[in-house]
N, CA, C and O of each residue as an XYZ file, in Angstrom:
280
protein
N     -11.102    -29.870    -22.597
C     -10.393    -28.625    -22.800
C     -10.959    -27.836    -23.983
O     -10.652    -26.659    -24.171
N     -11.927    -28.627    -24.903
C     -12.426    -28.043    -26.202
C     -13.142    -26.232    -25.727
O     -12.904    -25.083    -26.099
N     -13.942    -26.785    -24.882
C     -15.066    -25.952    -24.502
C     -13.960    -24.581    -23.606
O     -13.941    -23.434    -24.053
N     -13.325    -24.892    -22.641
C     -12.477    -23.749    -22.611
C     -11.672    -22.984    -23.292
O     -11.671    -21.753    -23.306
N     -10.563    -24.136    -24.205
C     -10.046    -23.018    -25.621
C     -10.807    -22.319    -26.386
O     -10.394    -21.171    -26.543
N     -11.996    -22.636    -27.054
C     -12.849    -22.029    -27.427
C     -13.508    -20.673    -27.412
O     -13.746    -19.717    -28.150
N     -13.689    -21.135    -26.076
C     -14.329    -19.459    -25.227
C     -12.889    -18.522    -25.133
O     -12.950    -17.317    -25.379
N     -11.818    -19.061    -24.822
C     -10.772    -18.239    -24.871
C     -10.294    -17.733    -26.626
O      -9.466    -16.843    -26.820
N     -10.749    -18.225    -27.366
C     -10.377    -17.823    -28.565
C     -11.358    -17.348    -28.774
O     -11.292    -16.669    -29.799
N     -12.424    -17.339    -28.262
C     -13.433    -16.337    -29.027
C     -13.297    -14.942    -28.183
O     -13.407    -13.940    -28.888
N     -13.084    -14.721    -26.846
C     -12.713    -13.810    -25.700
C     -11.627    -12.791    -26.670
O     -11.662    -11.603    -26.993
N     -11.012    -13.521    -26.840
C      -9.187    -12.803    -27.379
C     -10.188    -11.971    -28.800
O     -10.752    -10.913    -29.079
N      -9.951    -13.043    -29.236
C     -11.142    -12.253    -30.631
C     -12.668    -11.046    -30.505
O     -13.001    -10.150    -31.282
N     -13.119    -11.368    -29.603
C     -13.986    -10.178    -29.172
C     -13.965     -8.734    -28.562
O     -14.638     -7.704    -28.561
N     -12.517     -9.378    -27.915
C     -12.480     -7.939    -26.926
C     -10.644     -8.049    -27.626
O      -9.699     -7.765    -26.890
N     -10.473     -8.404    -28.802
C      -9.582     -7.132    -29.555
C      -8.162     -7.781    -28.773
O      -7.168     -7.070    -28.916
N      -7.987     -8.921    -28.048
C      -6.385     -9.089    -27.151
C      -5.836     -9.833    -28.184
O      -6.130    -11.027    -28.113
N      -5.160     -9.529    -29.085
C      -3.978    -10.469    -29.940
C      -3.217    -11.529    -29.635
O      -2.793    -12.567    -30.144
N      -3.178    -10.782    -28.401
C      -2.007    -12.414    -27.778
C      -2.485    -13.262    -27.257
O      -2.055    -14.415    -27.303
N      -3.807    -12.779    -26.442
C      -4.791    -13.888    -25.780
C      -5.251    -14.792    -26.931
O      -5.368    -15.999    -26.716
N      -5.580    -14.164    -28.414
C      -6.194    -14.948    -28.742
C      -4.932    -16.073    -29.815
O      -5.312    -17.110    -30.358
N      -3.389    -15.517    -29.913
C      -2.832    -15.976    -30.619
C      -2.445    -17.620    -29.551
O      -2.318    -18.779    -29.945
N      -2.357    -17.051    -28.170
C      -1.635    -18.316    -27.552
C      -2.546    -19.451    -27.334
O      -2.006    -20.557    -27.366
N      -4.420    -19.394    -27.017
C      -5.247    -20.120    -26.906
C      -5.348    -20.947    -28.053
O      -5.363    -22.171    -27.921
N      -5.433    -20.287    -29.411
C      -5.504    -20.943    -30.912
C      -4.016    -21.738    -31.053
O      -4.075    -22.879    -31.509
N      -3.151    -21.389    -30.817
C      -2.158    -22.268    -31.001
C      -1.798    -23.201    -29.694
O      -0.854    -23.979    -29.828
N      -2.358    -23.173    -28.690
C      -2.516    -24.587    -27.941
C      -3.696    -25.251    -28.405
O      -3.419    -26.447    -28.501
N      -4.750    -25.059    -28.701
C      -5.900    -25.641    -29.294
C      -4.996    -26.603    -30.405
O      -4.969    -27.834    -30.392
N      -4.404    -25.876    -31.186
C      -3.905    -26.185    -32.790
C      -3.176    -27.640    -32.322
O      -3.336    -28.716    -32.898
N      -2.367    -27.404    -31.173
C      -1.254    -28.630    -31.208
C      -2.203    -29.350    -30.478
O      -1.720    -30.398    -30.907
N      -3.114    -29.743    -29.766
C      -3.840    -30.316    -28.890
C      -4.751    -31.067    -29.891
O      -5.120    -32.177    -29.508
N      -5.141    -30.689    -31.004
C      -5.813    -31.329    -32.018
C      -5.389    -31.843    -33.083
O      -5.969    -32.705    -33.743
N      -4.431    -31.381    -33.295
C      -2.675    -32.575    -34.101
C      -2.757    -33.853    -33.529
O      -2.941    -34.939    -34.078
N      -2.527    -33.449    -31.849
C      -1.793    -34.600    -31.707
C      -3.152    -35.942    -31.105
O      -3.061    -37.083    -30.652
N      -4.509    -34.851    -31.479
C      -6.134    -36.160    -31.032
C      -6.103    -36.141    -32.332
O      -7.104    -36.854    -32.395
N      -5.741    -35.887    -33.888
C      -5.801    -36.120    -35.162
C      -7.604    -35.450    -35.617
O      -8.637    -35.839    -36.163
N      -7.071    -34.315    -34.991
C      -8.358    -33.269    -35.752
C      -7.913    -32.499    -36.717
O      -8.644    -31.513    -36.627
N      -6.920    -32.251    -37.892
C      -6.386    -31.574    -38.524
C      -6.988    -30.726    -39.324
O      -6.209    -29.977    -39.913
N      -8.541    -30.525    -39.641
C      -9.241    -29.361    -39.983
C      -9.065    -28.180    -39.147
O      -8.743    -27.083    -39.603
N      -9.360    -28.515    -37.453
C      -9.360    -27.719    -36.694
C      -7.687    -26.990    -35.868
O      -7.543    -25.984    -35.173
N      -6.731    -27.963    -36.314
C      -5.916    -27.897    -36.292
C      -4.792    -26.826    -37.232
O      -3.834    -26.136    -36.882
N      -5.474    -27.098    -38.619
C      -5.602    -25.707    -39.551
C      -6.018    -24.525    -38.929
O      -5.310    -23.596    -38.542
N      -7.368    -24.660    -38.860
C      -8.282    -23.373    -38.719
C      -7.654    -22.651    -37.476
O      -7.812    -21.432    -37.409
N      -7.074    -23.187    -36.652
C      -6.649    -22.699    -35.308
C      -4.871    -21.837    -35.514
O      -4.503    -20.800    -34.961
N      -4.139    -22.649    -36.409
C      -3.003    -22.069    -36.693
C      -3.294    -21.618    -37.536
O      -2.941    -22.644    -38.118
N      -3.711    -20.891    -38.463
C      -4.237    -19.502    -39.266
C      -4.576    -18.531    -38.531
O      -4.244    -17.364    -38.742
N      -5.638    -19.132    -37.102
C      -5.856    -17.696    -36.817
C      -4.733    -17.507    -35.742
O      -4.864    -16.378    -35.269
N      -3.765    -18.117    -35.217
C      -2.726    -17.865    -34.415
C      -1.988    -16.878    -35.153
O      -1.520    -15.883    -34.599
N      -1.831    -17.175    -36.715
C      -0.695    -16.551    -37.440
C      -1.626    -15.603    -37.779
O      -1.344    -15.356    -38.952
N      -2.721    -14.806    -37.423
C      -3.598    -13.554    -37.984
C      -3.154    -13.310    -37.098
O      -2.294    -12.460    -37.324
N      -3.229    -13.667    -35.622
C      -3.625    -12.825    -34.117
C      -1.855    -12.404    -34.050
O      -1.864    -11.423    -33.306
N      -0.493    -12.639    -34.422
C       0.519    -12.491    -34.300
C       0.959    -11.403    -35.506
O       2.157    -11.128    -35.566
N       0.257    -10.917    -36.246
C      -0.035    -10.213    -37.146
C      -0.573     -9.085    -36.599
O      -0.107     -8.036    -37.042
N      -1.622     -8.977    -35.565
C      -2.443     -8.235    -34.924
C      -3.714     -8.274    -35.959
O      -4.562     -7.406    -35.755
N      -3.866     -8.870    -36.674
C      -4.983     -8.921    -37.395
C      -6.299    -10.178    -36.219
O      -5.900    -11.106    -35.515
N      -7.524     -9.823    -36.359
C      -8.785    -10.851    -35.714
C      -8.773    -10.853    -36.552
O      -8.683     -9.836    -37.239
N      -8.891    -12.488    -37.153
C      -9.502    -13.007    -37.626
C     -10.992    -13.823    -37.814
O     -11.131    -15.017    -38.076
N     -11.767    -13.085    -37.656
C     -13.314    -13.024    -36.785
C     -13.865    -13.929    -37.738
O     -14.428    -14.899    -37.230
N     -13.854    -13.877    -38.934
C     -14.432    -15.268    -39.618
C     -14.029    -16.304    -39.435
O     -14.852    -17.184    -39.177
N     -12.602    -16.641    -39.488
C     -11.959    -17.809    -39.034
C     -12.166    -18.256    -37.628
O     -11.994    -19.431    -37.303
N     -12.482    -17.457    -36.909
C     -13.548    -17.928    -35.455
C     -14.424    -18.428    -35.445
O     -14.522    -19.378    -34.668
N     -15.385    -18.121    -36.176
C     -16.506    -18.383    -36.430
C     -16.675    -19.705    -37.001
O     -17.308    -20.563    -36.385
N     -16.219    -19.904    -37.995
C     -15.739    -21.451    -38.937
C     -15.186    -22.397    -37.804
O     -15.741    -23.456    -37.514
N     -13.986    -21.903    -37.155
C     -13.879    -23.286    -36.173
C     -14.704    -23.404    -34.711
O     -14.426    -24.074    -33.716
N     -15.864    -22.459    -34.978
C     -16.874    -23.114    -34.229
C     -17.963    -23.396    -34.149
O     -18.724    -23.541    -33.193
N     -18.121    -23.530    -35.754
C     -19.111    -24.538    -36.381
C     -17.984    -25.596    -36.658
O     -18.020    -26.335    -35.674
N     -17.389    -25.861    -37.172
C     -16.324    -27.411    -37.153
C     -16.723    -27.893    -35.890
O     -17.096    -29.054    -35.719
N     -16.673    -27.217    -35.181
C     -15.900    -27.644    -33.278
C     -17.153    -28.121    -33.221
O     -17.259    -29.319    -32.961
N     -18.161    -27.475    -33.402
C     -20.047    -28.103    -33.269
C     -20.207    -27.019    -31.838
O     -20.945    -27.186    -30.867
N     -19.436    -26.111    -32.053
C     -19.793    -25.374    -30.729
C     -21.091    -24.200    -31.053
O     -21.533    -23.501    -30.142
């Protein structure tokens, strides 16, 4: 599922959809809690709480996908 949340959080983040990219990052977020990835688990609920803000957080994209090794 890595490789699809991913592309969906980077999608939401590219083409500007807030909610696309708030709901992908925060299933990512709990999906990596509960495999005990908690860097990415951070990085993913930050940018949930930017994208619910209406803020991209386009660096914080970027960072969890060099973490991710994507």
């Amino acid at each position: 599922a890595l490789p699809d949340r991913l592309t969906a959080i980077s999608d939401g983040a590219r083409t500007g959809d807030a909610a696309a990219l708030a709901r992908a990052s925060a299933t990512l977020a709990g999906t990596s809690a509960q495999l005990g990835h908690p860097e990415i688990a951070a990085l993913c609920r930050a940018i949930a709480q930017d994208a619910r803000r209406g803020l991209l957080a386009h660096e914080l994209v970027v960072e969890l996908r060099t973490i991710a090794g994507a």
